[in-house]
N, C-alpha and C positions, 0 to 999 in steps of 0.2 A: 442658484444658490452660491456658486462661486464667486460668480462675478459680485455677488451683496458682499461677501466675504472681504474680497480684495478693495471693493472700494472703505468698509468700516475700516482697514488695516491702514490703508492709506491715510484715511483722515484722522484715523488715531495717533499715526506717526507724523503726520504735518501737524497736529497744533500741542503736541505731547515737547513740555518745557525740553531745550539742548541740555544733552549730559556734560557734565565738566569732566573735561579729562585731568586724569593728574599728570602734573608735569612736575619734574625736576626741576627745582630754583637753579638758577647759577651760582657758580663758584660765588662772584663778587655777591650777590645779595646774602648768601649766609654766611661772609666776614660781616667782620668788624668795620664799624665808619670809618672813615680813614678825615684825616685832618688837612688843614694845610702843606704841613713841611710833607705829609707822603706826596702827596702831590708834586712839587717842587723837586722832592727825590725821585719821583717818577718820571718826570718833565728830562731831569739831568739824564737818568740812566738814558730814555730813548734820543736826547741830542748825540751822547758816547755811540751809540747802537747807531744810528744815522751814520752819523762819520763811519763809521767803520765800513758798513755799506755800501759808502758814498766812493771810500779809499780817499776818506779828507782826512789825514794824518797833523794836519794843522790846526784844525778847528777840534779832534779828538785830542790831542794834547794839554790845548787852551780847559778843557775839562777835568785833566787829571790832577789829583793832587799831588804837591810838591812829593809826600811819601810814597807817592803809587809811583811816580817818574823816576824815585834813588832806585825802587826797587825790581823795577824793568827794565833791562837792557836795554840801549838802543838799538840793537840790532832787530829785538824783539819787535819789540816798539814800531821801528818799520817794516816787519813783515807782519805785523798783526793786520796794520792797514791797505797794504799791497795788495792789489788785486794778482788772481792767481789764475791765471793764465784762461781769463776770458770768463772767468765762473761768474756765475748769477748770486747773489750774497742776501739773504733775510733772515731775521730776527725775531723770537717770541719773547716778550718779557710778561713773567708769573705773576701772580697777587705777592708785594712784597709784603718784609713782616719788619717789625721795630725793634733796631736789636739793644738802642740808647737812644737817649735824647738824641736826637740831630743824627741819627746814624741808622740807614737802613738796606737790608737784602733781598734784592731781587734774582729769583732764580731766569736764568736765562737759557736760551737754544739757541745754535746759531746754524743755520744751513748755508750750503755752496752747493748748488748744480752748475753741472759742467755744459758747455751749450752743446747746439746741433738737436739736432732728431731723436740720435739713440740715446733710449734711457741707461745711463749708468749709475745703479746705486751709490749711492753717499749717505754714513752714516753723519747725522746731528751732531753736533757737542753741547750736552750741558754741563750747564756749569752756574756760578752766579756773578752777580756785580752788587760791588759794596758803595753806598751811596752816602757821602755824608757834608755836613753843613761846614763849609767853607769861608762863611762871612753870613752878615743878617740875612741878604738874601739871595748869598750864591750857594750852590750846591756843587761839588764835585766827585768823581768816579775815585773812591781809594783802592778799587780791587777790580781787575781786569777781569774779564769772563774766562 
């Protein structure tokens, strides 16, 4: 009698339709479309964010705007992109929002682990990067992370 048991249970479970599970959409599917220029403002902020990683202080320049450059030191300026004494350097960048025409904010994080074996914490930094239309169709960084 059990074993009739166990085989009905089986066969009721093998041809009985898959349950759908609920799952949590992501972040980007319940925004907002996003258009062309976010794009383009998104493309700029992660070339800035490269450089910075990269410790290409020349190609992160070439993206900054004339305003963002009065208002950054140069000293700043090159130790934003100095590497810092061997650390490993990555970057998140958030779902940006539209703050104007032509002008957008990405919230950013930036990490540095330090090399070798042992783990030494390192806290994040956020912060964000202000992205805005520079020409028809250049974008550049007006606000540093």
């Amino acid at each position: 009698m059990r074993a009739l048991f166990r085989v009905l249970v089986l066969v009721a479970l093998s041809t009985a339709p898959p349950i759908a599970a609920k799952t949590r959409s992501s972040a980007a599917s319940r925004s907002a479309p996003v258009d062309r220029d976010y794009v383009s403002a998104l493309a700029a902020a992660n070339r800035f964010l490269t450089a910075w990683q990269t410790h290409d202080q020349e190609t992160g320049l070439l993206v900054l705007t004339d305003d963002a450059k009065h208002r950054t030191s140069e000293d700043h300026l090159r130790q934003f992109f100095s590497p810092t004494g061997g650390t490993q350097e990555a970057y998140e960048i958030g779902h940006g929002k539209k703050l104007a025409t032509g002008r957008y904010s990405f919230p950013v994080v930036l990490f540095e682990a330090a090399p070798g074996h042992e783990v030494k914490p390192t806290r994040p930094r956020s912060s964000h990067i202000i992205v805005t239309r520079a020409g028809k169709e250049d974008w550049a960084i007006d606000k540093l992370p």
